[in-house]
N, CA, C and O atoms as a GROMACS GRO file, in nm:
protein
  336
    1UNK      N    1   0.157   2.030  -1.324
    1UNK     CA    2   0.130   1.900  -1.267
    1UNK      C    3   0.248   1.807  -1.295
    1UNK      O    4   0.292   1.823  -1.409
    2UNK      N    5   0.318   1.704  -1.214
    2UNK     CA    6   0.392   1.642  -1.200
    2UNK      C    7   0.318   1.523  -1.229
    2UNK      O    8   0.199   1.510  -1.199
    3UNK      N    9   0.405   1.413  -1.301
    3UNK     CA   10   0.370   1.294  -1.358
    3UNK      C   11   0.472   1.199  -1.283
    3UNK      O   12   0.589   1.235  -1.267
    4UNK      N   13   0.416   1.050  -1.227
    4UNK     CA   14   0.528   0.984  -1.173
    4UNK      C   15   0.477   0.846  -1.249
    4UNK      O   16   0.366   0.792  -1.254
    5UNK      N   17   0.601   0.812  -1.305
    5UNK     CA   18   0.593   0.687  -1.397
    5UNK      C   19   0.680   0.574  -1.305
    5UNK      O   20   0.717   0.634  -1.204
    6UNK      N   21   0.714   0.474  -1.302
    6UNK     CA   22   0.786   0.343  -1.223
    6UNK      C   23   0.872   0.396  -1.197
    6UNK      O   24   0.901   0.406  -1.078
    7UNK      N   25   0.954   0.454  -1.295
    7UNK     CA   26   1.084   0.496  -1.293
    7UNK      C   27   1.101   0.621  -1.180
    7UNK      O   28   1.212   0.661  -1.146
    8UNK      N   29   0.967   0.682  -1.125
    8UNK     CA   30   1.003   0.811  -1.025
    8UNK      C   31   0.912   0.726  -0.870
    8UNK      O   32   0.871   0.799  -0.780
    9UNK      N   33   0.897   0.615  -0.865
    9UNK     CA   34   0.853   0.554  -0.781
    9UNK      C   35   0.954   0.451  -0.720
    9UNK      O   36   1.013   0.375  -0.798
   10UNK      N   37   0.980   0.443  -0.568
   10UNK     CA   38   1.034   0.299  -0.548
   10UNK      C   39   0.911   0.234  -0.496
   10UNK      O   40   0.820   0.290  -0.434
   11UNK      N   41   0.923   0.067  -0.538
   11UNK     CA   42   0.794   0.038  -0.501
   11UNK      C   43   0.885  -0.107  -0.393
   11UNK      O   44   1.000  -0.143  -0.418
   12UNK      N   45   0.826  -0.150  -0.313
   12UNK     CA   46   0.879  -0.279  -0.241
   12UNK      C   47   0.754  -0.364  -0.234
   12UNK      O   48   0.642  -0.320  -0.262
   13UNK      N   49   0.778  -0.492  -0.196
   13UNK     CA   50   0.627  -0.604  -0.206
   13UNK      C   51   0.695  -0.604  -0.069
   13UNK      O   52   0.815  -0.574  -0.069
   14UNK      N   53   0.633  -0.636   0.054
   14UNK     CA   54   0.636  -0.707   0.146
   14UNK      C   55   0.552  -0.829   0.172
   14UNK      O   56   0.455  -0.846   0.098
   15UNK      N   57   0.571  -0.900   0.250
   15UNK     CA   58   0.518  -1.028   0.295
   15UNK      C   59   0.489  -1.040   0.436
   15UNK      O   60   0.578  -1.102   0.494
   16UNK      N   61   0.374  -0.993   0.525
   16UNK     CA   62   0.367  -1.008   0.670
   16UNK      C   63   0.302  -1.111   0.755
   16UNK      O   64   0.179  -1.096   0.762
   17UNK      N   65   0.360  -1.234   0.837
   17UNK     CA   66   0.262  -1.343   0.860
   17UNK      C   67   0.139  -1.282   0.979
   17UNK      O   68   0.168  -1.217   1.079
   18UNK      N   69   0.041  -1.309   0.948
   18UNK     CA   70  -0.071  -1.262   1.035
   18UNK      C   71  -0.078  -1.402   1.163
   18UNK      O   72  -0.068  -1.522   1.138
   19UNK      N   73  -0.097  -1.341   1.288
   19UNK     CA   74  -0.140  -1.479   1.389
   19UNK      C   75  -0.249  -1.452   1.485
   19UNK      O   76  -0.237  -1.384   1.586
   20UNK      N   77  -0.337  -1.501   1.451
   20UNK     CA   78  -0.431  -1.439   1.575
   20UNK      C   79  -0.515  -1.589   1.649
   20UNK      O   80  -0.496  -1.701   1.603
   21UNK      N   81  -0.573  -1.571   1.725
   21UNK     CA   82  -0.652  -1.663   1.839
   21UNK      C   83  -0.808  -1.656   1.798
   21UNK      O   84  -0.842  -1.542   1.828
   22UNK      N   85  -0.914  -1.722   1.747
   22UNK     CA   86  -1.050  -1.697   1.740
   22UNK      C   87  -1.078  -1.808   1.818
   22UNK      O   88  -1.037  -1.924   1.820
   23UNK      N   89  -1.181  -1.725   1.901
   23UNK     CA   90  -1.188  -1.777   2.044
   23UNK      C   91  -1.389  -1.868   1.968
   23UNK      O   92  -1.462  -1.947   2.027
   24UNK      N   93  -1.402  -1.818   1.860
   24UNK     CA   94  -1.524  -1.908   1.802
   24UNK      C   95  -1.501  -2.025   1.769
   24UNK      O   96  -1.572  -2.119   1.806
   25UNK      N   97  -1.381  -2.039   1.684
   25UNK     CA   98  -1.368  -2.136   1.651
   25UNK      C   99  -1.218  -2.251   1.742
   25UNK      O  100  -1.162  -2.355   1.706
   26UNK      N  101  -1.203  -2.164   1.865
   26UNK     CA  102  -1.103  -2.193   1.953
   26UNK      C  103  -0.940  -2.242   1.860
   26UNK      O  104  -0.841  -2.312   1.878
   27UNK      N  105  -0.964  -2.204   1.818
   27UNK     CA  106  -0.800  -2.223   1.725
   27UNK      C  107  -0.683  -2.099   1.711
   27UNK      O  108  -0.714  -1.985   1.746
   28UNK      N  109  -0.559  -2.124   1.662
   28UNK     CA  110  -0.537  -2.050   1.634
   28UNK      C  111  -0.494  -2.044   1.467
   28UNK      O  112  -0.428  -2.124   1.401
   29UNK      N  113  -0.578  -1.880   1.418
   29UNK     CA  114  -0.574  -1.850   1.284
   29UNK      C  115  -0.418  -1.794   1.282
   29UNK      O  116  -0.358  -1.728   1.367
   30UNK      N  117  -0.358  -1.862   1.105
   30UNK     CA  118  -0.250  -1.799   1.107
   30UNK      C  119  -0.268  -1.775   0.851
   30UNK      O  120  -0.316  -1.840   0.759
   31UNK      N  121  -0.206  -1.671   0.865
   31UNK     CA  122  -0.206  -1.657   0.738
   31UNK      C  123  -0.134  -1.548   0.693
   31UNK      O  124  -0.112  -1.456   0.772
   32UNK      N  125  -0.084  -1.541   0.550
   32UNK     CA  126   0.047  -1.412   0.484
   32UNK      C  127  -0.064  -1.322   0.446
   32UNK      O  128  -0.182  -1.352   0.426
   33UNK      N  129  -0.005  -1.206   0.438
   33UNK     CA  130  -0.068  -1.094   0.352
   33UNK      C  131   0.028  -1.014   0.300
   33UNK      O  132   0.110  -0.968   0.379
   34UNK      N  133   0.038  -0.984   0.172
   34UNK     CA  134   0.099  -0.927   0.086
   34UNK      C  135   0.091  -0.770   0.123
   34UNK      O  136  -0.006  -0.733   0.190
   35UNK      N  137   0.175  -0.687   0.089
   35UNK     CA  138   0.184  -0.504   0.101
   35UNK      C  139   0.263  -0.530  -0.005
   35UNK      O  140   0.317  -0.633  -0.046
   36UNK      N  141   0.258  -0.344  -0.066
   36UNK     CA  142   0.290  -0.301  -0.187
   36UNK      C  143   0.330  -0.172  -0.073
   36UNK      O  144   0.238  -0.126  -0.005
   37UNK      N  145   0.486  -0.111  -0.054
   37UNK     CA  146   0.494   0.008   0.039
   37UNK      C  147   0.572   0.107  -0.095
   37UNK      O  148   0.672   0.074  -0.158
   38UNK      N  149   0.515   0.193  -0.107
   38UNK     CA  150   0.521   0.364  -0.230
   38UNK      C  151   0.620   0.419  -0.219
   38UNK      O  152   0.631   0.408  -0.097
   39UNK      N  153   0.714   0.475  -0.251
   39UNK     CA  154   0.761   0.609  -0.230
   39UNK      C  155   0.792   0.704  -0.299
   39UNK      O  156   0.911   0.676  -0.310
   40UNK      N  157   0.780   0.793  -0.353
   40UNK     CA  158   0.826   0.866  -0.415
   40UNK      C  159   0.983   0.891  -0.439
   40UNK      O  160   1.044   0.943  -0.346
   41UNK      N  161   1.051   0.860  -0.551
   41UNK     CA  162   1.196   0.871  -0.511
   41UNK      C  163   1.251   0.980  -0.554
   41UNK      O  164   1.372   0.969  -0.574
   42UNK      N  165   1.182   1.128  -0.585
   42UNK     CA  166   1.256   1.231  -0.607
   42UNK      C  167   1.171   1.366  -0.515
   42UNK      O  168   1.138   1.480  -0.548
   43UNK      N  169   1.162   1.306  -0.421
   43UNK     CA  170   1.131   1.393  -0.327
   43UNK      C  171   1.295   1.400  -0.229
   43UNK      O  172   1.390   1.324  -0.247
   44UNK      N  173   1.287   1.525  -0.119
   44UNK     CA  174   1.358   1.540  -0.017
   44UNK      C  175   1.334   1.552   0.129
   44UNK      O  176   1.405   1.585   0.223
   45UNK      N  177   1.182   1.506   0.113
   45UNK     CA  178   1.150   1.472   0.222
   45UNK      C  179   1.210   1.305   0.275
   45UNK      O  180   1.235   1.201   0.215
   46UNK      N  181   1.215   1.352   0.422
   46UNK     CA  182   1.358   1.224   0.496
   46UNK      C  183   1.264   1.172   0.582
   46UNK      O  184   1.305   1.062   0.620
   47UNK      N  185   1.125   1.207   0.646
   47UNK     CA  186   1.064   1.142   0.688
   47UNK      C  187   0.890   1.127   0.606
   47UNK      O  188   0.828   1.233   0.614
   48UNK      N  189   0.840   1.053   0.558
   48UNK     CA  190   0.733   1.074   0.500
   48UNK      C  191   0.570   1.054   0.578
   48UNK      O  192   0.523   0.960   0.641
   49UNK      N  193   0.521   1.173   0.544
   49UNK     CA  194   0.345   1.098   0.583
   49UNK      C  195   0.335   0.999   0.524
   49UNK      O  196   0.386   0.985   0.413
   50UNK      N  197   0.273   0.915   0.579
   50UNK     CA  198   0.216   0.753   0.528
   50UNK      C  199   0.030   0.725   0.503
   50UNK      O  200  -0.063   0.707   0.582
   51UNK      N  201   0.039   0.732   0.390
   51UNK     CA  202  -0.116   0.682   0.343
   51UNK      C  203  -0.159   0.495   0.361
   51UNK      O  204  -0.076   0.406   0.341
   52UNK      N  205  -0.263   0.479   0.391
   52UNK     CA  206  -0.260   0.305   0.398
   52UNK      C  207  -0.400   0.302   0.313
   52UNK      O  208  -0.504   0.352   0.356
   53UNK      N  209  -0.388   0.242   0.196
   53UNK     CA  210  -0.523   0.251   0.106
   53UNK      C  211  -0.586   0.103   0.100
   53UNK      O  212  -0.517   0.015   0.048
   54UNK      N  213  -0.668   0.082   0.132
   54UNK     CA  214  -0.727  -0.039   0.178
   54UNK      C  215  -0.820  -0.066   0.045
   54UNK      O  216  -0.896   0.025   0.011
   55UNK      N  217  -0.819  -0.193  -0.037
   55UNK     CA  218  -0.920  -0.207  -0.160
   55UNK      C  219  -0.954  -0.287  -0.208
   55UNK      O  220  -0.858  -0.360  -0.233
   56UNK      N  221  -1.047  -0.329  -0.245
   56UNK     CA  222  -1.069  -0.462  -0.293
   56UNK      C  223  -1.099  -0.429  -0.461
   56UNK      O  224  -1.046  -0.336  -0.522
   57UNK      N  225  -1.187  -0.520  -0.517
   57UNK     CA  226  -1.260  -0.537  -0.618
   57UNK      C  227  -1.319  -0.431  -0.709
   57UNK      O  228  -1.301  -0.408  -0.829
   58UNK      N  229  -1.411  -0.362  -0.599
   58UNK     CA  230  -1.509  -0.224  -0.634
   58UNK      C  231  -1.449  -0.099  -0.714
   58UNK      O  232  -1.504  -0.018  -0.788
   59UNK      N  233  -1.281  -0.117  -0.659
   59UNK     CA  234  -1.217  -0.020  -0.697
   59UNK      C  235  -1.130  -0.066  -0.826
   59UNK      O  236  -1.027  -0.118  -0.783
   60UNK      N  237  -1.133  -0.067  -0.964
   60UNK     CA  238  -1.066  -0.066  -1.080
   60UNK      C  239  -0.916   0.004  -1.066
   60UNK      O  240  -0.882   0.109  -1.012
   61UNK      N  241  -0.838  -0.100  -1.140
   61UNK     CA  242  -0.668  -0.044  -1.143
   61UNK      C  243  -0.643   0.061  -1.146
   61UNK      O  244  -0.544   0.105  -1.087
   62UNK      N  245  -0.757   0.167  -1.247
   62UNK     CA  246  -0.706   0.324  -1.295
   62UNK      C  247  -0.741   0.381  -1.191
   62UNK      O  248  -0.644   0.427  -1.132
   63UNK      N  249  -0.826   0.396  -1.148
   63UNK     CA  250  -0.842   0.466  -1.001
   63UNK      C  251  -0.781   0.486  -0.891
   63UNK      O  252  -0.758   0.588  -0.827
   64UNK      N  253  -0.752   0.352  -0.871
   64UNK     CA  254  -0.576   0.316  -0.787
   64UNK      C  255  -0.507   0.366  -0.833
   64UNK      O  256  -0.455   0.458  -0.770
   65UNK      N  257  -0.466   0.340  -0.964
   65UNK     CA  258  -0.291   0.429  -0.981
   65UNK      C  259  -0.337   0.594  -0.956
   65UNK      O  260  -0.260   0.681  -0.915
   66UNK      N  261  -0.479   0.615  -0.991
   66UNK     CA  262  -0.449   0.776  -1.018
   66UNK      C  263  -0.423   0.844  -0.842
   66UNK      O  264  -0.338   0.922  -0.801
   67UNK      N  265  -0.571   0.754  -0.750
   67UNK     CA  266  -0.534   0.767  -0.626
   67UNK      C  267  -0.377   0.791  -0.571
   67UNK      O  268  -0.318   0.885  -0.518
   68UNK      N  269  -0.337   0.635  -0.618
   68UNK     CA  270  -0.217   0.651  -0.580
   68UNK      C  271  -0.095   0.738  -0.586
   68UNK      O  272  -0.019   0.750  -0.490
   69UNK      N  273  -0.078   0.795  -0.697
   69UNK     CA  274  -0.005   0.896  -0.766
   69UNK      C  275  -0.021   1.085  -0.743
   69UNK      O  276   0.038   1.189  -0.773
   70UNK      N  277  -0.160   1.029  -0.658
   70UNK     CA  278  -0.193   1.186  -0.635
   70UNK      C  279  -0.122   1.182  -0.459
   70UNK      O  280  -0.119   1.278  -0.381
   71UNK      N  281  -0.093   1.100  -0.443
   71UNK     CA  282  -0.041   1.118  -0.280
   71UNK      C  283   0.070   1.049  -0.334
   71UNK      O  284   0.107   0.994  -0.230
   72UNK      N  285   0.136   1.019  -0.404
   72UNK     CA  286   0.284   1.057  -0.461
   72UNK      C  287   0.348   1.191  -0.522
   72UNK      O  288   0.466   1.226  -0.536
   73UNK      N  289   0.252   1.240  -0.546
   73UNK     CA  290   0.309   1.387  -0.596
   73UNK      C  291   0.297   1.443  -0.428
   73UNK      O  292   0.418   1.453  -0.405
   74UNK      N  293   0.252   1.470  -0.343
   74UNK     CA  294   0.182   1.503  -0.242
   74UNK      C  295   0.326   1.483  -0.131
   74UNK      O  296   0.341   1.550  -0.029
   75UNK      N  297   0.415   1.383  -0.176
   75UNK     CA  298   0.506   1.376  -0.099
   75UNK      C  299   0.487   1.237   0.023
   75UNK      O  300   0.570   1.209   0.110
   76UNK      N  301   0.359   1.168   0.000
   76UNK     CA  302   0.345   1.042   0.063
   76UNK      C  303   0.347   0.923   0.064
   76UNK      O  304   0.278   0.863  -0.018
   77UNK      N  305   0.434   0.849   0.163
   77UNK     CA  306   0.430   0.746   0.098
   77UNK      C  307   0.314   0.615   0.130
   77UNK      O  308   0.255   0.583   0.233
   78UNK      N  309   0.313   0.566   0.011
   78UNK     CA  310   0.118   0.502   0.028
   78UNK      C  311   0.146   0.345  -0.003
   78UNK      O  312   0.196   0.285  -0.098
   79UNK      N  313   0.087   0.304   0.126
   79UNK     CA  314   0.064   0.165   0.136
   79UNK      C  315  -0.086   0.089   0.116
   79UNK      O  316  -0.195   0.111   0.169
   80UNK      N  317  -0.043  -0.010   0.018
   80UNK     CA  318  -0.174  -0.066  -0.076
   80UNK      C  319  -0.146  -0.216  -0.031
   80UNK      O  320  -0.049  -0.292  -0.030
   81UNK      N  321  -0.297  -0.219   0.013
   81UNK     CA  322  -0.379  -0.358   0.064
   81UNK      C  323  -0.465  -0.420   0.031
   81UNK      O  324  -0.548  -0.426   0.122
   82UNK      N  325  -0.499  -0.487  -0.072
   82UNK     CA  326  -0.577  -0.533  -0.145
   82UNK      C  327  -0.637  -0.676  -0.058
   82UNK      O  328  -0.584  -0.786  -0.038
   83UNK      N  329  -0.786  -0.616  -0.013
   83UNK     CA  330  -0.842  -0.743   0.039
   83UNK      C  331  -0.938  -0.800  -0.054
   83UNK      O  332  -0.981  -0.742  -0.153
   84UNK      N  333  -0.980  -0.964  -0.003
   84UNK     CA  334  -0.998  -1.004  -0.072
   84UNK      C  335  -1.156  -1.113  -0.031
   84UNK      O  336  -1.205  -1.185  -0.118
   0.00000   0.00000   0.00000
């Protein structure tokens, strides 16, 4: 079993502005949402499968990293979305 600590991970934060139209409240909604995008950095794979792990609350940190780390060994790279 392979272990990936920070140091075998690149990790990036992104910042994406959301814009949408709600036709209920006739406005338009606009707001940021944060990404966390994975990669494994001692792999040789040049194009990667992409995981998108969607989570809120329910799910505790250790579970996440272990989730996460098991589709880092796996060769994928996994994008984490923490809603809220």
């Amino acid at each position: 079993m392979q272990f990936y600590f920070n140091g075998f991970q690149d990790q990036d934060r992104k910042t994406i502005d959301i814009e949408y139209f709600d036709p209920t409240l006739n406005e338009v909604i606009q707001y940021n949402r944060s990404i966390n995008i994975i990669k494994p950095v001692n792999s040789n794979v040049e194009k990667y499968p992409v995981v998108i792990i969607i989570h809120g609350e329910l799910v505790d940190s250790n579970t996440m990293a272990n989730l996460k780390l098991e589709y880092l060994h796996n060769d994928y790279m996994v994008i984490l979305l923490d809603v809220e």
